[in-house]
N, C-alpha and C positions, 0 to 999 in steps of 0.2 A: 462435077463433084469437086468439093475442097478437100483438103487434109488438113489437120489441125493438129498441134502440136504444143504440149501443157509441157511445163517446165518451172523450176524456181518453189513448188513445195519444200515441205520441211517441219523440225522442231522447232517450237518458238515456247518460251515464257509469255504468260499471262500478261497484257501490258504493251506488249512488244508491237513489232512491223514487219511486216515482210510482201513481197510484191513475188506475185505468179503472172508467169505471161503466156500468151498462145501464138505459135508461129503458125502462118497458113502456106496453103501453098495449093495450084492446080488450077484455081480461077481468079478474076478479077477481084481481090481483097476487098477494095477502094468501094465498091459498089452493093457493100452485104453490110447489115447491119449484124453484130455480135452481141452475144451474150454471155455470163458467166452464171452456173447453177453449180449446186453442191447437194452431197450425198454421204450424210450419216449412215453407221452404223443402223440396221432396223428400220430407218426411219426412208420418207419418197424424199426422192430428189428437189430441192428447191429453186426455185430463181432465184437468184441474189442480184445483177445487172445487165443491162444491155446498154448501145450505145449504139447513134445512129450511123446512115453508112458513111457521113460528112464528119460524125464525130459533134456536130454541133447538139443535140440532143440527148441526155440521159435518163434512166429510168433506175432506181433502187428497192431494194425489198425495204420493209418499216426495220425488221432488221438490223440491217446494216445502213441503214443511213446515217449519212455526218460520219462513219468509219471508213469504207474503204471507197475508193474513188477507182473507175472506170476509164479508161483511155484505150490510142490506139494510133499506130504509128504506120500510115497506109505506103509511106518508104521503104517500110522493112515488114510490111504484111502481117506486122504483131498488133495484139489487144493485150491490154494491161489488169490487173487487177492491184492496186494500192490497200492492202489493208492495213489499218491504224487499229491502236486500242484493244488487241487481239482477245478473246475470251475463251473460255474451253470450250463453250460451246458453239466455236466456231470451228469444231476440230470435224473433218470432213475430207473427202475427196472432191476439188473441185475441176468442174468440166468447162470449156471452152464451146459454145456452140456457134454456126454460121445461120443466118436469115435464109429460107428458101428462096426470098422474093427479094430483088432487084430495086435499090435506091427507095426502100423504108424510111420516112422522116421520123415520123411517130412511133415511138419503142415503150410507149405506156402500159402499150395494149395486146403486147404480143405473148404468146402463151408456149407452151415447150414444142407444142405442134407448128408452130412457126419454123422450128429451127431444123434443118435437116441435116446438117451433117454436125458431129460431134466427135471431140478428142477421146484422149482413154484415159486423160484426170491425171490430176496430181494430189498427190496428200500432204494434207494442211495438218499439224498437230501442233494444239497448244496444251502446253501444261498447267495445271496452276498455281 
């Protein structure tokens, strides 16, 4: 089992930038593909990215593509979230999740039941 650990939420202005990260810890980081989802007010939880267990590979929601970029730094067992061009409705809690399965290339395709272990989220608010 991993642990995961969201960090770097916040207020932001309409416009703005701000990066959320997730520290892991407990298993081999290097070897799990991540993912980033977020959860409105009301609304289900969504996928926004993932990224493969090499890092070589990404996947975006229609979303958020061309705004925030995906990364991961498998030295200090962090995944990144880059988000650009912030919106209000990007205002959300977002969560950090780990792959259940072992050197995933392909992160097209994977769905929330892929990801087995999950942070407890950080909050994103943008104003406008």
């Amino acid at each position: 089992q991993v642990q995961l650990l969201e960090s770097g939420g916040g207020l932001v202005q309409a416009g703005d930038s701000l990066r959320v990260s997730c520290a892991a810890s407990g298993r081999t980081f290097s070897d799990y593909a991540m993912g980033w989802f977020r959860q409105a007010p009301g609304k289900d939880r969504e996928f926004i990215a993932a990224v493969s267990w090499g890092g070589g590979n990404t996947y975006y929601a229609d979303s958020v593509k061309g705004r925030f970029t995906i990364s991961r730094n498998s030295a200090k067992s962090t995944v990144y979230l880059q988000m650009n061009s912030l919106k209000p409705e990007d205002t959300a809690v977002y969560y950090c999740a780990a792959d259940r399965r072992r050197l995933r290339s392909s992160v097209g395709t994977m769905s929330p039941a892929d990801f087995g272990s999950w942070g407890q989220g950080t909050q994103v608010t943008v104003s406008s």
